[in-house]
C-alpha positions in Angstrom: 47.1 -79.9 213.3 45.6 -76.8 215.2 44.7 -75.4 212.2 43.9 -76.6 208.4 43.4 -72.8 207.3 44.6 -69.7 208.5 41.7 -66.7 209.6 42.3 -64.5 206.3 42.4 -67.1 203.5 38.6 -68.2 203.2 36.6 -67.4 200.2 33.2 -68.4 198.6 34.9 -71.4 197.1 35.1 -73.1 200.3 31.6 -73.3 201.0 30.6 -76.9 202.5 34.6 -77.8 203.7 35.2 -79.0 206.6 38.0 -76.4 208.3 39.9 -76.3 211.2 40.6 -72.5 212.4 43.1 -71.2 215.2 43.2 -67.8 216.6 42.4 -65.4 219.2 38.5 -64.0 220.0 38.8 -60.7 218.8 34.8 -60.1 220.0 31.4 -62.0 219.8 28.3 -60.9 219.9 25.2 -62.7 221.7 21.6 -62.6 220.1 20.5 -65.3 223.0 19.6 -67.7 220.2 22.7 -67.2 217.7 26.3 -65.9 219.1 29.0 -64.7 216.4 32.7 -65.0 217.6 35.2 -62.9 215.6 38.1 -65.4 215.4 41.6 -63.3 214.5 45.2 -64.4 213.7 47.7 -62.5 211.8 46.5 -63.0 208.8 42.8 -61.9 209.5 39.2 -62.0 210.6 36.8 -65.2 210.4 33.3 -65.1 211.8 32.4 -68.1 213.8 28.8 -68.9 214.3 26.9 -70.8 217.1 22.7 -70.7 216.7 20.4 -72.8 218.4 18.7 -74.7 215.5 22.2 -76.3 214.3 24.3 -76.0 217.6 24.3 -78.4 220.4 22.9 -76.2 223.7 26.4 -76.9 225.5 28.5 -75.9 222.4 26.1 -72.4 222.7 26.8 -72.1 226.2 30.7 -72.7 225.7 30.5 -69.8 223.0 28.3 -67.5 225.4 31.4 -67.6 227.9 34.1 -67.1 225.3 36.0 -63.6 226.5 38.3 -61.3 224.4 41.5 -62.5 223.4 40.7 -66.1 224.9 43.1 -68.3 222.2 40.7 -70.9 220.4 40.0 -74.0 218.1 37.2 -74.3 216.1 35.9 -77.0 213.7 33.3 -76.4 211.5 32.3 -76.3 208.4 32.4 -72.8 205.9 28.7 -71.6 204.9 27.6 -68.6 203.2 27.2 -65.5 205.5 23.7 -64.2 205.2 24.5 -60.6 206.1 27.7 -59.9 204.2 31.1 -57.5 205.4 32.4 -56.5 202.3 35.3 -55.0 204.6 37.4 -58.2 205.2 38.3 -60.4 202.4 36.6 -63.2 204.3 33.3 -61.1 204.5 31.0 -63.8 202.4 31.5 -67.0 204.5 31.0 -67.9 208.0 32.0 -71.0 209.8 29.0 -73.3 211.6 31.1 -74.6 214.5 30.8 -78.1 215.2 33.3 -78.3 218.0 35.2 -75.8 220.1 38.5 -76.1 222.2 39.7 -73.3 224.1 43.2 -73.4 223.7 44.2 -70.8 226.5 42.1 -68.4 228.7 42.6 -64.6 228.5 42.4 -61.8 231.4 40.7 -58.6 230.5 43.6 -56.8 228.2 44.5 -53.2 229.2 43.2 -51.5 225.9 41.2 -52.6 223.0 42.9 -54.5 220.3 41.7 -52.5 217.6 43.4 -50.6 214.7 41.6 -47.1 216.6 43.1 -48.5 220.0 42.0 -47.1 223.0 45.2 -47.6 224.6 47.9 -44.6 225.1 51.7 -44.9 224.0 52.9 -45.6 227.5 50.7 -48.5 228.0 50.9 -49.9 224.4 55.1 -50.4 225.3 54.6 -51.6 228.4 52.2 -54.6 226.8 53.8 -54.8 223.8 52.7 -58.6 222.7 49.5 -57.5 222.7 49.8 -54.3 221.3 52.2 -56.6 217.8 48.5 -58.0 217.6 46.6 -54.7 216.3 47.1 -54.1 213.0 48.7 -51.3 212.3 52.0 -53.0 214.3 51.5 -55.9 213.1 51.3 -54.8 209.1 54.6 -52.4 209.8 57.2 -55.3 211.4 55.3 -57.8 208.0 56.3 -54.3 206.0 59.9 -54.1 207.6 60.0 -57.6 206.8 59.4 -57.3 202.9 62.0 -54.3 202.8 64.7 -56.2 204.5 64.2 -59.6 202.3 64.3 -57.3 199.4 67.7 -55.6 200.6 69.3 -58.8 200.8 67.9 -59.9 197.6 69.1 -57.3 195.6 72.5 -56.9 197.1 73.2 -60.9 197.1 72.4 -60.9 193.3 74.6 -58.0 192.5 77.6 -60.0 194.0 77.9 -58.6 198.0 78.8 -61.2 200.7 76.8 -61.3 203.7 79.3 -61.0 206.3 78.9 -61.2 210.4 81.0 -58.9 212.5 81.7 -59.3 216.2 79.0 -57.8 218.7 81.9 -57.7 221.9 84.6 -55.4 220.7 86.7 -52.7 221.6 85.4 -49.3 223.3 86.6 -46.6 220.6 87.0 -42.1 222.1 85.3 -41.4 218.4 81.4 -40.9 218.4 78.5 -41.1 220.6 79.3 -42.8 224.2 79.8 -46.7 223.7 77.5 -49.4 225.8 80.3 -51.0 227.7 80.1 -54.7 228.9 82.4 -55.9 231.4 84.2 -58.9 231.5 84.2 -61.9 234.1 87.1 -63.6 232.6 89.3 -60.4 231.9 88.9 -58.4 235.3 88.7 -54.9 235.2 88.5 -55.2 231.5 85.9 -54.2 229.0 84.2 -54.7 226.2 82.4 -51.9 224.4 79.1 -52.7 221.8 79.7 -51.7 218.4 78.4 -48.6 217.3 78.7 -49.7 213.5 80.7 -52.5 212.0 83.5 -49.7 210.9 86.9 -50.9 211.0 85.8 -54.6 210.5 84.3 -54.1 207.0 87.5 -52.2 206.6 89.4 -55.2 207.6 87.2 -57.3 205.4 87.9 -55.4 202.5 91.6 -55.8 203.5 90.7 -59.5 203.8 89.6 -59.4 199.7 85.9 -59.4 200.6 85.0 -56.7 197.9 81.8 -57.1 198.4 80.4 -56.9 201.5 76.9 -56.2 203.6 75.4 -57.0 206.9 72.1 -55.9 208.2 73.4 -55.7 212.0 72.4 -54.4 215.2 74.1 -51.2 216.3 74.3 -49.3 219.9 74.5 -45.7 220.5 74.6 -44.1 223.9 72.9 -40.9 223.1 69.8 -38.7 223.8 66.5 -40.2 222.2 64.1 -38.8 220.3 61.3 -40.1 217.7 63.7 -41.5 214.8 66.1 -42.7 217.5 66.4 -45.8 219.3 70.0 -46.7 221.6 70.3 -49.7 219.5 69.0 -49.6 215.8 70.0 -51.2 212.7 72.0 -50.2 209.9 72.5 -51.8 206.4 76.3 -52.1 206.4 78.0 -52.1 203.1 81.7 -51.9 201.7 83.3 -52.0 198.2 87.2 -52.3 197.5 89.1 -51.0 194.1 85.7 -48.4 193.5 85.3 -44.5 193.5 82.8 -42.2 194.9 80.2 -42.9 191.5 80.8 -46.4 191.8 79.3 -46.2 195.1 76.7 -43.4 194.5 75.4 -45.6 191.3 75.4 -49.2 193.2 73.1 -47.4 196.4 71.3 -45.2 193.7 69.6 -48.7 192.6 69.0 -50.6 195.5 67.1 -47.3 196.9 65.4 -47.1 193.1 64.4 -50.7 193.6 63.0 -50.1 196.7 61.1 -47.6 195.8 59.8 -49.6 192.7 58.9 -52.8 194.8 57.8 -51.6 197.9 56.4 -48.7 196.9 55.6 -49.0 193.2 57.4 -45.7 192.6 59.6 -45.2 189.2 62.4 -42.4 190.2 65.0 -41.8 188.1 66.7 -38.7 189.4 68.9 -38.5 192.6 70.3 -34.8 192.3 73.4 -34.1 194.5 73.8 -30.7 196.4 77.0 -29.4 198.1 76.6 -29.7 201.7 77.4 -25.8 201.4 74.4 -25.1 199.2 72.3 -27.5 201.6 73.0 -25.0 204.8 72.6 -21.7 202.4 69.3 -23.0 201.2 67.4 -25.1 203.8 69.2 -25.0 206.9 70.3 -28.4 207.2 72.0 -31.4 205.9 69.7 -33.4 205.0 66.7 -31.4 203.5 63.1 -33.0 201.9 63.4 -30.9 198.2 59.3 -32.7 197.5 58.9 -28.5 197.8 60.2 -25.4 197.7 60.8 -22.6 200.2 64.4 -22.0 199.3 66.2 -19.5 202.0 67.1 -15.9 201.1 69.8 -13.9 202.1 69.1 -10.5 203.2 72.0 -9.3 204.7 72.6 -6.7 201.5 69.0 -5.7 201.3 68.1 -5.4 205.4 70.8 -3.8 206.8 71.2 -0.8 205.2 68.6 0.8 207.7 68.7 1.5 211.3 66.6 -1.7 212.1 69.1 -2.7 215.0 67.9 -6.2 215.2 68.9 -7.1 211.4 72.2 -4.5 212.0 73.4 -6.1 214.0 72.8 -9.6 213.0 75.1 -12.1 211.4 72.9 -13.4 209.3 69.3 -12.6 208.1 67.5 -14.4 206.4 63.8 -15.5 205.1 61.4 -17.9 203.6 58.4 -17.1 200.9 55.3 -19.1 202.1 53.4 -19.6 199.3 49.5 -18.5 199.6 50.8 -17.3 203.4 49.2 -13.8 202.9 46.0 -15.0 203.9 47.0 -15.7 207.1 45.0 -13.6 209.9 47.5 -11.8 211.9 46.3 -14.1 214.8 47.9 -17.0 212.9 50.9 -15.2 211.9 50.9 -14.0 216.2 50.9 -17.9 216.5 53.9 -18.7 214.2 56.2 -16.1 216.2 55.2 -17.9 219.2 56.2 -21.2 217.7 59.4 -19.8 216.9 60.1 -18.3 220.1 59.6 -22.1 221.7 62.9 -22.9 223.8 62.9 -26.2 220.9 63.4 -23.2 218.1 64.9 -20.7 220.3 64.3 -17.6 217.9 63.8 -14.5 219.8 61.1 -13.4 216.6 60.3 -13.0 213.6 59.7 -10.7 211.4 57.1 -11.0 208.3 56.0 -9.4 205.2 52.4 -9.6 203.3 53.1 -9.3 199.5 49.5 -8.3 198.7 47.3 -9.2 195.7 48.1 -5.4 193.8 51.5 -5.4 194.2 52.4 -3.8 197.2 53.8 -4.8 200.7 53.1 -4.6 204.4 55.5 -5.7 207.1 55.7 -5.8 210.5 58.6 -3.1 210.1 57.3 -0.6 208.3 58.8 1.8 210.3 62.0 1.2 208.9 61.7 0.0 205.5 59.7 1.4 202.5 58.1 -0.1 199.4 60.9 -0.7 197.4 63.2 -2.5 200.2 60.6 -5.0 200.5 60.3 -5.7 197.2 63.5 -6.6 197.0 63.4 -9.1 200.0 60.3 -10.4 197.9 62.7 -10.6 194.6 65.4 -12.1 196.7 63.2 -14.9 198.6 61.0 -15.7 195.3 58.4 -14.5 197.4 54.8 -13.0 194.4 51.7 -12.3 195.3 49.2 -13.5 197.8 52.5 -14.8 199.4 54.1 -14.0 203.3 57.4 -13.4 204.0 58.9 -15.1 207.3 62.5 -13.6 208.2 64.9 -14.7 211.2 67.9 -12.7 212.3 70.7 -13.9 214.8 73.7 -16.4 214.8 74.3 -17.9 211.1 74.7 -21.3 212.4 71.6 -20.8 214.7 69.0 -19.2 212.5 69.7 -21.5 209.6 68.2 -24.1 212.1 65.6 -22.3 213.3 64.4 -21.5 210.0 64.6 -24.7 208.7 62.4 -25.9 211.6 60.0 -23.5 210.7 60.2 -24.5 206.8 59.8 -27.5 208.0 56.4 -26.8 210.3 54.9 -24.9 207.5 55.4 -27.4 204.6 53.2 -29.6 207.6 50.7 -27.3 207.5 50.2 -26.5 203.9 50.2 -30.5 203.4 53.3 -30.1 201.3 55.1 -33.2 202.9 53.3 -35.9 200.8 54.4 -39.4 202.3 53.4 -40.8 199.2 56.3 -38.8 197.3 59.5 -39.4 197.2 62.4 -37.3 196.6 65.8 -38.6 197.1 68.5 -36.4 197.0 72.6 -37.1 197.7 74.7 -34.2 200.0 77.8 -34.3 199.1 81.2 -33.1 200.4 80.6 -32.7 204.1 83.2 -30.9 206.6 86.2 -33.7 207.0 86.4 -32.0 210.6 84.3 -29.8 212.6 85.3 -27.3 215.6 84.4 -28.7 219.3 84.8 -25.5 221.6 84.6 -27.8 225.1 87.7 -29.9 224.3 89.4 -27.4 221.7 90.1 -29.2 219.2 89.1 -31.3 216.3 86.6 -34.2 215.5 85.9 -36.3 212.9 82.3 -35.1 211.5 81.7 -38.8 210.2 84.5 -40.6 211.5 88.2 -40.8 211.7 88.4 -42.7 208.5 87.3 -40.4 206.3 89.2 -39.9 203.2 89.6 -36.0 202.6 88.7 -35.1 199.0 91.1 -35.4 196.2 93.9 -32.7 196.6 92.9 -31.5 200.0 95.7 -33.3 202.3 97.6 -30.8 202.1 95.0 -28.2 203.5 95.2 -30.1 206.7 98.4 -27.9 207.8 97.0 -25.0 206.9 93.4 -24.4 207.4 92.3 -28.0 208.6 88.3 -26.2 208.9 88.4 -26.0 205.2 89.2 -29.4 203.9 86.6 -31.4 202.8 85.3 -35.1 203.1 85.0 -37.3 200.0 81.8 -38.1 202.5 78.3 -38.3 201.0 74.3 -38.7 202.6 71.4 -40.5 201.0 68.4 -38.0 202.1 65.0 -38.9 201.5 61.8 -36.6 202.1 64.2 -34.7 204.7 65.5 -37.8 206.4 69.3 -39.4 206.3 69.0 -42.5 205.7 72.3 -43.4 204.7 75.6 -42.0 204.8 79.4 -42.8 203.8 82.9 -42.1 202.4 85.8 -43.1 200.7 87.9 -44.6 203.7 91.6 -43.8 204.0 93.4 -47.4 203.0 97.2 -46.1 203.7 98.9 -46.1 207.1 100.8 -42.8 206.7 97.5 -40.9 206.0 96.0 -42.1 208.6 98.2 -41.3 211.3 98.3 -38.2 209.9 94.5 -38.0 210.4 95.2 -39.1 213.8 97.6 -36.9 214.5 95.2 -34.0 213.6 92.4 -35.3 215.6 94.5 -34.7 219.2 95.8 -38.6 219.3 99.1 -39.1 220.2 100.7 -42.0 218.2 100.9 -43.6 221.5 97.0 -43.6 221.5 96.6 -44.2 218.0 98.6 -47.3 218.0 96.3 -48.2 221.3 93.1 -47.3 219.6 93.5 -48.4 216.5 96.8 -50.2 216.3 95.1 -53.5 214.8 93.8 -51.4 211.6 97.3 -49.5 211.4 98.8 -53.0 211.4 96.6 -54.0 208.8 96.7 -51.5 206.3 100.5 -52.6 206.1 99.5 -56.0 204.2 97.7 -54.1 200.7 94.5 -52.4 201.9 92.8 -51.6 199.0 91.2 -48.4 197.6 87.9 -48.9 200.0 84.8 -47.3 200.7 81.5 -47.7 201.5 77.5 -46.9 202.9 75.2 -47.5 205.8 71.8 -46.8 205.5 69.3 -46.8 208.6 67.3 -49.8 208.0 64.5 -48.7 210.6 64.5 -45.0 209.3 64.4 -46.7 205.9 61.5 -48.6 206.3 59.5 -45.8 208.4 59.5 -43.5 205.5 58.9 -46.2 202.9 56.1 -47.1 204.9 54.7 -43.3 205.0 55.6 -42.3 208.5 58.9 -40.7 210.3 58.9 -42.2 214.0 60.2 -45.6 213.8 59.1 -47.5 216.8 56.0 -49.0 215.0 58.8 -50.8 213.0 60.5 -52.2 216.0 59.2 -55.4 217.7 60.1 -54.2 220.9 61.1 -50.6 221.3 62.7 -48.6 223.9 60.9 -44.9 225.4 62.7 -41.8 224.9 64.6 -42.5 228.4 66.1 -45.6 226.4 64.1 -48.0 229.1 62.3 -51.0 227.7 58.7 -50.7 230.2 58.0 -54.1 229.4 60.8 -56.2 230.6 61.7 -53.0 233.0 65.3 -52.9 231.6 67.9 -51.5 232.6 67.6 -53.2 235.9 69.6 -53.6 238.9 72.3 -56.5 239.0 72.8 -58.4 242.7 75.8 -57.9 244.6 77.1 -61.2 243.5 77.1 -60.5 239.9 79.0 -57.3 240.8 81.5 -59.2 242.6 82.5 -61.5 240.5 82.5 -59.0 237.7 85.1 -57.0 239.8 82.6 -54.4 240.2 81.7 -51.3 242.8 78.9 -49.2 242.3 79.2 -45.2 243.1 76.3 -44.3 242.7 75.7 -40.2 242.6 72.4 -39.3 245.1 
């Protein structure tokens, strides 16, 4: 054995055993008569000691030349540590090496491997295997770990089916662009990666399955960003001969038990908002409710004076920031700027002081008197000692804007707690949504989407206003899972094909296979996916998810380490039938 005991698990008790330890030199530090070796593994931190009195002279001079990260053996036996680290658990023992093997030797790394590194993100992903061995990467995959044996626990004992879908499938005109893999055998032909198990957990639930999950690898060809990876993981689950609640209730508990296990957190609430109310009130679909700063309209109480910028806007609208009337005007100068960044795009803002006595001051006093800004204060919930922050422009466009600056500001007060947690369902999304470059209609989850009860018909005549039986998990302001009530009938959908721009032609090409099925009994169906790595990111306290991914891509979807995506030889394109045109 390399190892009788691992670096974290030695206590007083063990005083005068013999061990064995394995691990890498995390540092040492020479006295000239004594040398201590900081031996680490994955589980922690054991002191090795070497002195003169008790240490052969060539066993001291094979410690003295002991470099970082050089992978060791060490036998010894465990002694009590005269000066004692009450910061590791191992802090009251010591090991008196008898013998030393160096198991592997170690160049210089690039950065300390240290939980304060000194090593920037760039250089962290390009040495990756060294950068799993710090702590705080190391404790978030073991954390990602414990969420996702705790998924499948839960959802195996309350009757689901783990079930494996194919990785080489069909490329599919709905969604974000497909990965496509070409195929040797099948020339000129392609395979596309999935971007979610969709139409095979349909097909399961066709197949009787009525129970089904999968924590699968999906692949999105999209723009990057913190919380986004091009492939990510999704827990994938389905349910036949079940309703909206009986979905809502079974994902209600395995996020409850989450929560209770992982976090020790008791919550029994999950409110539901309309996704209406959720762009009226916050700006978004999936807002974090741990605090306030509601949105006010203002339309009826700004634009009855000749202030042309709210005139002439379609929407206006502002946010009370509680205690925000102590800002200096330097601050406030600050926060316009913020929102005039080309990632907000507001061309200003415009703000009002509700002071300690009552009365008001606002950037446009000009053109509004005392009694017009109180009623902006009644109508944002703004009292005293608060400020006022109001955007004006495009309703679509100064929602989000003002829900980025919510957003910011909730930052800044400390109001985003990662120790709270406030779930919250969005319910009855858009079935389809407006795409002014093609002209037409999309699906705004996918083309399976059941409408809501009694809204088929709405499809011929105002096909904007139908609604999705379509629902989002949201926690502290994040999606982390979404889903609907599928369609299970072949005449609905082709009809939902029909008013997506396919032809039946293309339809039957697309999708043919789950046409065909649906004529065999497809049950009542329906189902959710969460985002297993957003999941565990926010469970863990934090909202970028690449500490929670062994091996990460950057935000140009390139993995630095293995330098992928990489050219292929002119061989491998020719026997995959391929010619490069590449644009200079």
């Amino acid at each position: 054995m390399y190892r009788s005991h691992n670096c974290g698990e030695l206590r007083a008790a063990h005083i005068n055993t013999e061990v064995t330890l394995a691990g890498w030199v995390q540092k040492s530090r020479d006295k000239g008569f004594i040398v201590w070796v900081d031996l680490r593994d994955r589980y922690g931190i054991t002191q090795l000691v070497f002195d003169e009195e008790r240490t052969s002279k060539t066993l001291l001079e094979q410690a003295n030349n002991l470099g970082r990260e050089f992978v060791i053996q060490a036998k010894g036996t465990v002694v009590e540590r005269a000066s004692k680290n009450s910061n590791i658990p191992t802090g009251d023992i010591e090991i008196l090496v008898a013998e030393l093997t160096i198991l592997n030797e170690a160049e210089l790394p690039p950065f300390t491997i240290e939980d304060n590194t000194d090593g920037g993100e760039d250089l962290r992903m390009k040495y990756r295997y060294l950068d799993i061995r710090r702590n705080p990467v190391k404790n978030s995959l073991i954390f990602r770990h414990k969420v996702t044996q705790e998924v499948r626990n839960y959802l195996s004992n309350d009757g689901f089916i783990e079930v494996e879908t194919p990785y080489l499938i069909k490329s599919t005109p709905e969604g974000a662009r497909d990965f496509v893999v070409p195929s040797r055998m099948n020339e000129g032909q392609f395979y596309a990666l999935p971007q979610s198990p969709q139409t095979f957990k349909q097909l399961l639930m066709v197949g009787g399955m009525d129970k089904y999950f999968q924590i699968v690898k999906c692949f999105r060809d999209e723009d990057l960003r913190a919380d986004r990876q091009p492939e990510f993981t999704q827990i994938d689950c389905e349910m036949a001969f079940i309703e909206q609640e009986d979905i809502l209730n079974a994902f209600e508990g395995l996020t409850r038990h989450l929560l209770k296990e992982i976090n020790g957190v008791e919550v029994d609430k999950f409110p539901r908002m309309l996704y209406d109310d959720a762009m009226r009130l916050y700006g978004n679909d999936k807002p974090d409710i741990r605090f306030g700063m509601e949105f006010g309209e203002l339309n009826e109480v700004a634009q009855h004076k000749e202030f042309n910028v709210f005139k002439s806007a379609e929407l206006v609208v502002g946010i009370a920031v509680p205690g925000g009337n102590t800002y200096t005007r330097k601050e406030i100068d600050k926060l316009i700027s913020w929102v005039k960044r080309p990632q907000v795009g507001a061309l200003g803002m415009v703000y009002c002081r509700c002071n300690e006595d009552g009365s008001f001051k606002s950037s446009v006093d000009k053109f509004y008197d005392q009694d017009d800004l109180a009623k902006w204060a009644e109508v944002t919930g703004a009292t005293s000692g608060d400020l006022i922050c109001i955007l004006s422009g495009d309703t679509n466009k100064v929602r989000a804007q003002l829900s980025a600056l919510r957003m910011e500001l909730a930052e800044r007060l400390g109001l985003r707690k990662p120790d709270e947690f406030a779930p919250l369902w969005v319910m009855d999304f858009p079935l389809l949504e407006w795409d002014e470059d093609t002209e037409r209609y999309h699906a705004m989850h996918h083309p399976f989407t059941s409408p809501k009860p009694g809204q088929l018909d709405l499809l011929k005549t105002d096909p904007g206003a139908v609604k999705a039986n379509a629902y989002d998990l949201v926690l502290n302001g994040n999606e982390i899972g979404g889903g609907s009530i599928r369609i299970h009938d072949a005449a609905t959908q082709a009809l939902m094909f029909d008013y997506l721009g396919f032809t039946p032609e293309e339809a039957k090409a697309q999708f043919g296979f789950l046409m065909d099925a649906f004529q065999y009994g497809a049950p009542p169906h329906g189902g959710l996916a969460f985002g297993l790595d957003r999941l565990v990111a926010i469970l863990g306290g934090q909202e970028t998810i690449r500490d929670f991914i062994a091996f990460p891509k950057n935000n140009s979807g390139r993995d630095v380490m293995i330098d992928a995506p990489a050219p292929i030889d002119d061989e491998q394109l020719e026997e995959l039938s391929l010619k490069l045109n590449l644009k200079s």
